[in-house]
C-alpha positions in Angstrom: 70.0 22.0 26.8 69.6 25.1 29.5 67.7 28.3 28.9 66.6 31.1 31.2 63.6 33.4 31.1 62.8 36.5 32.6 61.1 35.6 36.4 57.5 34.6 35.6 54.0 35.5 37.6 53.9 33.5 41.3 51.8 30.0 40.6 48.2 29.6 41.3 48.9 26.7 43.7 52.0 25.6 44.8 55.6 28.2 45.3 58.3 27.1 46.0 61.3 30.4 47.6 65.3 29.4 48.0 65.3 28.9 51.2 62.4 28.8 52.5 60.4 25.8 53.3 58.6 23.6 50.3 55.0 24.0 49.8 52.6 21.3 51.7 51.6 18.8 49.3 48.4 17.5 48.6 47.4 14.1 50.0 45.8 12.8 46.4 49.5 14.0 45.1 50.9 11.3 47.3 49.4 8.5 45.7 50.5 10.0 42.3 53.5 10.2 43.6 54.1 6.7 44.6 52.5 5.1 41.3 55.4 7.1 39.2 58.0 5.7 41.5 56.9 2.4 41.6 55.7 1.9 37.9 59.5 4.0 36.8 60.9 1.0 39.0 59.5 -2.2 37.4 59.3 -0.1 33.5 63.2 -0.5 34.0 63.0 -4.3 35.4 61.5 -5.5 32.6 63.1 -3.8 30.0 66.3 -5.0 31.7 65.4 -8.5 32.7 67.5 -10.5 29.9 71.0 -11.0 32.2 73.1 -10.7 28.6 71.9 -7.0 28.1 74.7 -4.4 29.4 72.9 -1.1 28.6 69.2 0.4 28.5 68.9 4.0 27.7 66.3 5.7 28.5 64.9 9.7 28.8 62.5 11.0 30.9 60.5 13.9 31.2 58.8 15.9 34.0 57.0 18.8 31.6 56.0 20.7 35.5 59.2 19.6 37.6 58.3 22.2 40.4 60.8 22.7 43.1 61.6 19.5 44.1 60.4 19.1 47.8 57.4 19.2 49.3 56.0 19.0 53.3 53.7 16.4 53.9 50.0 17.2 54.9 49.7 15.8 58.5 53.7 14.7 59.8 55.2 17.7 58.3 57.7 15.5 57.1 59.5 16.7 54.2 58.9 14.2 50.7 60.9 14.0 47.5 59.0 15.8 44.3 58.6 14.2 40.7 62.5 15.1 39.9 64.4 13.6 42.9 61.4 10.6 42.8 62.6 9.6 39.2 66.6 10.3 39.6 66.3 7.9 43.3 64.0 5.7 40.6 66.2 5.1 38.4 69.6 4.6 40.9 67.3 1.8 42.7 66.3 0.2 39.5 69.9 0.4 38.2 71.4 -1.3 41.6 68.9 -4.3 41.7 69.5 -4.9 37.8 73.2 -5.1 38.5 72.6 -7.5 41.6 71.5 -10.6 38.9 74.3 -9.6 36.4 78.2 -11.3 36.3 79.2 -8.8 33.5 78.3 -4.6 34.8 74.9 -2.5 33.6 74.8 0.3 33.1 71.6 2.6 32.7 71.7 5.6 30.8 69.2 7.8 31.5 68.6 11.8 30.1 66.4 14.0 32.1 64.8 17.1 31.2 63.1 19.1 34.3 60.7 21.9 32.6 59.6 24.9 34.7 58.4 28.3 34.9 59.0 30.1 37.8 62.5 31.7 38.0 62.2 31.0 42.3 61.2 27.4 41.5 64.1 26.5 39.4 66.4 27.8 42.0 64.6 25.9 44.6 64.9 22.4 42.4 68.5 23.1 41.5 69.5 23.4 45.3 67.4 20.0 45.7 69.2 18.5 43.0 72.5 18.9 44.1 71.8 18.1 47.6 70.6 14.3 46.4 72.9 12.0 46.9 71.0 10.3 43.5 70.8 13.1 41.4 73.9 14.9 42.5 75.7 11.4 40.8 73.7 12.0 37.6 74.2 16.2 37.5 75.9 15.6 33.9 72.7 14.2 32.5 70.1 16.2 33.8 68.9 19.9 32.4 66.6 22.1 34.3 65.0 24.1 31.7 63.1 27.6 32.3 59.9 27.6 30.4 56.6 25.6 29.4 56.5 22.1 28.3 54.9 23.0 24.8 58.1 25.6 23.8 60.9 22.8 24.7 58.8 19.3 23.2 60.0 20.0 19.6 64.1 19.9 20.6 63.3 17.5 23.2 61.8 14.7 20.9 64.7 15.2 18.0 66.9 14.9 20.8 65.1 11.5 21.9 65.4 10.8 17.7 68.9 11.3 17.7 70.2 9.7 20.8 68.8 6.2 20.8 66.9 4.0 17.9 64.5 2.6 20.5 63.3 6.0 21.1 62.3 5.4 24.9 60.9 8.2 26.3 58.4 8.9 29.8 57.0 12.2 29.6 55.5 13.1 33.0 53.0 16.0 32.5 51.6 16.4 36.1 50.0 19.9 35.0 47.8 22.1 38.0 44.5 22.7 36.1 43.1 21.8 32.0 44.7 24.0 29.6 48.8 23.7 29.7 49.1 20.3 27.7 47.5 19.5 24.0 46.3 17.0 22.6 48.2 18.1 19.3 51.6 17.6 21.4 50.6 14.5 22.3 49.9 13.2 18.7 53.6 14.6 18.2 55.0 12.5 20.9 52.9 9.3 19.8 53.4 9.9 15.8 57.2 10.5 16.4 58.8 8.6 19.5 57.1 5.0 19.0 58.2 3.8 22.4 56.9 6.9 24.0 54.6 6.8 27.0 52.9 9.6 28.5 51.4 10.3 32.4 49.2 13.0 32.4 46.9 14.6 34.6 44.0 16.8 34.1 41.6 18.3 36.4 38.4 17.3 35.2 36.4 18.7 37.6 37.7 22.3 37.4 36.6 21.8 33.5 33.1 20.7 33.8 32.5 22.9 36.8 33.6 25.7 34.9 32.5 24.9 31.4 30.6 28.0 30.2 29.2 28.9 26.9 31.3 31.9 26.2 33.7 32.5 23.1 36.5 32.3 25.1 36.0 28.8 26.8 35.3 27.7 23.0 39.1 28.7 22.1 40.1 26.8 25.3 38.7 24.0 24.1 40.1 24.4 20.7 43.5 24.8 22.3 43.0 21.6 24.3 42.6 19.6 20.9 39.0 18.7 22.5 36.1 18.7 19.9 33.7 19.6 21.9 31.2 22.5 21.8 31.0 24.9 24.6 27.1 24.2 24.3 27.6 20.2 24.7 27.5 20.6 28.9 24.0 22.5 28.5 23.0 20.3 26.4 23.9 17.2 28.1 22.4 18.7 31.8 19.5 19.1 30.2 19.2 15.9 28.9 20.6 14.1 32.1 19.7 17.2 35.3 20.4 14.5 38.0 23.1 12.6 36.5 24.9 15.0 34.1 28.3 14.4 35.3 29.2 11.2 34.5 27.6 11.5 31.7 30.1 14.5 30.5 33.3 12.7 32.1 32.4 9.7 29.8 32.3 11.9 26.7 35.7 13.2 27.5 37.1 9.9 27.9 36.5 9.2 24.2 37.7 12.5 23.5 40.8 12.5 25.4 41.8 9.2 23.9 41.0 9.6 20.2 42.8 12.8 19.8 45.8 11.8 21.4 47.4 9.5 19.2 47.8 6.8 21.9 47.6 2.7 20.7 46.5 2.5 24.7 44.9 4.1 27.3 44.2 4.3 30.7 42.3 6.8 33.0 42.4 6.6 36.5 40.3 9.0 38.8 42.1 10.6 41.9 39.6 12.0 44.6 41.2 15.2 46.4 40.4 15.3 50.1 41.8 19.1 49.8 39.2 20.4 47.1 37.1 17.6 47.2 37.0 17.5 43.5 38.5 15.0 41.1 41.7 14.7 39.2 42.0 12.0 36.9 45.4 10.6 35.7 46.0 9.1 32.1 48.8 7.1 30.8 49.2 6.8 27.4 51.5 4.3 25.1 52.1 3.1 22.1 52.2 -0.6 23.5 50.0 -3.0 25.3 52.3 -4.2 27.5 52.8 -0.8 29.2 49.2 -0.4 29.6 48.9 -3.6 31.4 51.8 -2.9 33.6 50.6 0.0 35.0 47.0 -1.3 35.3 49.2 -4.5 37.5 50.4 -1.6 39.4 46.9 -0.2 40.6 45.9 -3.5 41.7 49.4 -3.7 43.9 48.7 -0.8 45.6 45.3 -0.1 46.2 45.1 3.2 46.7 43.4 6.5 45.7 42.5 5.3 42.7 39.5 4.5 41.0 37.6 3.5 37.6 33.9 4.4 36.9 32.5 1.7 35.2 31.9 -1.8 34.8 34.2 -4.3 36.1 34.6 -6.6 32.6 34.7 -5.3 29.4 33.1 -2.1 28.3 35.1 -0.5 31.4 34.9 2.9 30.4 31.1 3.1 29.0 28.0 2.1 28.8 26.0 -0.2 26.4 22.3 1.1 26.2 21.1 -2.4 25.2 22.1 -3.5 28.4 19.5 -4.1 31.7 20.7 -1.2 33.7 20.7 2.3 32.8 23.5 3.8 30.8 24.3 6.1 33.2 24.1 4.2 36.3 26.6 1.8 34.6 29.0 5.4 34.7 28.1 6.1 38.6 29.9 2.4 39.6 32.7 3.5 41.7 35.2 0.4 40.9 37.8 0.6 43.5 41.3 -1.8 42.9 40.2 -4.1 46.1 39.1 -7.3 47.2 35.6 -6.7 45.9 36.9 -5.6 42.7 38.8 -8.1 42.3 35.8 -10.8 42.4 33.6 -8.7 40.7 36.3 -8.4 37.9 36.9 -12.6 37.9 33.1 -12.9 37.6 32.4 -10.8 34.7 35.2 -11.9 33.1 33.9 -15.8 33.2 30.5 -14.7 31.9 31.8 -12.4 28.7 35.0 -13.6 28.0 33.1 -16.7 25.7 30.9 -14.3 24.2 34.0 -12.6 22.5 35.7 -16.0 21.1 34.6 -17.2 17.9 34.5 -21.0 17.1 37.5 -19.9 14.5 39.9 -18.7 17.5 42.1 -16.0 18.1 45.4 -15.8 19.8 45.8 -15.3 23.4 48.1 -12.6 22.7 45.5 -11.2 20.2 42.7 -11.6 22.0 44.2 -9.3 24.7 45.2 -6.6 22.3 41.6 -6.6 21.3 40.3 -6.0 24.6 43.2 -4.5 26.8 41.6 -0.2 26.3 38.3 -1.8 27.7 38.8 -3.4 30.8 40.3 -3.0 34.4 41.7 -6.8 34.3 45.5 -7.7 33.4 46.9 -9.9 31.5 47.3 -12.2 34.0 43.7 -12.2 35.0 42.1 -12.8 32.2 44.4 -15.5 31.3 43.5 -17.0 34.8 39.7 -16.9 33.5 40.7 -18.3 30.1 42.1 -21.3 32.1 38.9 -22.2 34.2 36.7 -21.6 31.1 38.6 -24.3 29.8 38.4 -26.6 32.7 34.9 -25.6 32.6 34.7 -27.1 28.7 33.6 -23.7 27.5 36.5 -22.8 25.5 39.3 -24.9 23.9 43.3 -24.1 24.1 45.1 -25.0 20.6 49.0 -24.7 20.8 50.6 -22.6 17.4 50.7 -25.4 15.5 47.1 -26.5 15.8 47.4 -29.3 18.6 44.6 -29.4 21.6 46.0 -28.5 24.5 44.9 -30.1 28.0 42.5 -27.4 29.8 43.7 -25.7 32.5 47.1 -25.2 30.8 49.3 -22.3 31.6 48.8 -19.7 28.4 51.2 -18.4 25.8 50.4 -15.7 23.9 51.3 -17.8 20.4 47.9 -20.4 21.9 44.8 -20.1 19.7 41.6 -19.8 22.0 38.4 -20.9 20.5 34.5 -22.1 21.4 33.9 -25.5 21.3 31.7 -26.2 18.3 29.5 -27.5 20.9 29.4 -24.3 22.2 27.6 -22.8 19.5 24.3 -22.2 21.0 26.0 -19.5 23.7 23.8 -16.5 23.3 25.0 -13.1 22.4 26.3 -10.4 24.3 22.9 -8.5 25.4 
């Protein structure tokens, strides 16, 4: 699949000339940057961890490739972009799968690099073929001339037609608001059920410039956002000091129900550049991704951030609780030591108030609560265990059997209150 264009207008931020020297990227971009090689890494690991499987295929999708190369901020030095990240991604991950195998592995992976700028794909092709990675997968990659919105349609039926599994990254690393829809994520998500989608927006270029004009009405309308170009007004008005989280939490909801996702994750990025905030959303159709890439945050500690609470109810605010609303939304939660205990503690003092003497899976349990907090799996299940050693909640193997507390958790365990337990009070 290759198409060429006539040569498009010069980008608003980054330009990329054959042969000249890459654009300087932005230090937030870096942590972005590392996060997509890192999660593309163990997304193939654990879809490739049973030793008997000899194939995993696989597409991926970078809807604003750019030109492949960029200079790094202070050293100069010059860094891989999004392309060359995921084609040296997926050589890595294919080498240490191979490493635990007798019989070969092979991973069979399509790309499709999307871009506008005439200069830009010249750039990226040169990059391409002077990677020793990519250069060995040339016959599966297409560099397409264009936007991401014209080439989704024969991009997904060529996802339908290639594998059953239907796996599918789409990295949509747009500069600004207004280049990806909600409606194309629906598409992706109603379509391609193993999909998963990395997206970033630039959230505070769209409240900063949220206006009350026709115009920024059709933007929204475009966006898939159902949200009035009066709503800021109205919400300033109603919150002058503190109208800005306020706003960001509204869009959360927004930005989640219309796209179609299962599960959901936003992640704020603070730009030393602009000092203004980016925020990065991965989307999927399973919880198990979710959780992965929530695992990966805590790993690397970075430039990321929540806003929000540290137990459930992550990403708002309960007005029945002690604290104000919106001072819940001003927490800056930060994946560090700190968060870490404040996360363990919240999680032993709610975690009870959401089991039911009549029990719920392990595995359940987590689905239920997975979109609302920044704890993994593996965290929570940690709490489960001292709540039991604690005699606050009982373990019950499939088949009805009391297990002994403490006990390492499978997702098949039923978790319950002790009838004892009864008198816990409610959530407040």
């Amino acid at each position: 699949m290759n198409s060429k264009k006539p040569k498009a207008k010069k980008a608003s931020h980054y330009f990329w000339e054959p042969g000249g020297q890459p654009p300087v990227l932005g230090s937030h971009s870096i942590a972005k940057h590392q996060v997509l090689k890192e999660y593309l890494e163990k997304y193939v690991a654990i879809l490739a961890a049973r030793p008997v499987q000899e194939q995993l295929r696989l597409t991926l999708v970078d809807g604003f490739s750019g030109g492949g190369a960029y200079l790094h901020p202070e050293s100069g030095e010059r860094l891989p972009g999004s392309p060359l990240i995921m084609t040296k991604a997926m050589a890595t991950a294919e080498a240490i799968a191979k490493e635990s195998r007798r019989k070969d592995f092979c991973l069979d992976v399509e790309y499709f690099f999307i871009e506008k700028q005439q200069s830009t794909i010249e750039f990226l092709s040169q990059e391409l073929c002077e990677s020793k990675s990519a250069y060995s997968q040339m016959d599966r990659i297409n560099v397409l001339q264009g936007t991401f919105s014209e080439y989704l349609e024969p991009i997904i039926s060529q996802v339908e037609q290639r594998s059953r599994s239907r796996r599918v990254i789409f990295v949509l690393d747009q500069y600004g608001f207004t280049d990806v829809r909600m409606s194309d994520l629906r598409k992706i998500f109603k379509r391609l059920r193993n999909a998963e989608v990395i997206l970033t927006i630039a959230t505070d270029w769209l409240i900063d410039h949220w206006t009350e004009k026709a115009n920024y009405d059709q933007i929204l309308a475009n966006l898939g956002i159902n949200l009035a170009s009066t709503f800021a007004r109205e919400i300033k008005e109603a919150h002058p000091t503190d109208w800005r989280p306020v706003i960001q939490h509204k869009l959360h909801g927004e930005f989640y129900s219309e796209s179609g996702a299962a599960y959901y994750t936003p992640f704020f990025i603070h730009s030393k550049d602009s000092h203004r905030a980016y925020w990065l959303l991965h989307y999927s159709g399973h919880s198990k991704a979710r959780d992965v890439m929530m695992h990966l945050h805590w790993e690397l500690n970075n430039h990321f951030q929540h806003f929000g609470r540290a137990g459930f109810g992550m990403l708002g605010y309960d007005p029945r609780r002690h604290e104000s609303g919106v001072q819940q939304l001003k927490l800056s939660f930060a994946f560090d030591e700190s968060a870490a205990e404040q996360t363990e503690q919240a999680l032993l003092s709610e975690i009870p108030r959401r089991i039911t003497p009549d029990g719920i899976t392990f595995n359940d349990f987590f689905e239920q609560v997975v979109n609302e907090t920044p704890a993994t799996k593996q965290m929570i299940g940690h709490q489960i265990r001292k709540l039991t050693r604690e005699k606050e909640l009982e373990i019950l193997s499939a088949d009805g059997k009391l297990r002994k507390n403490g006990v390492q958790l499978q997702d098949s365990d039923i978790i319950r209150r002790p009838y004892r337990r009864l008198l816990l009070p409610p959530t407040t």
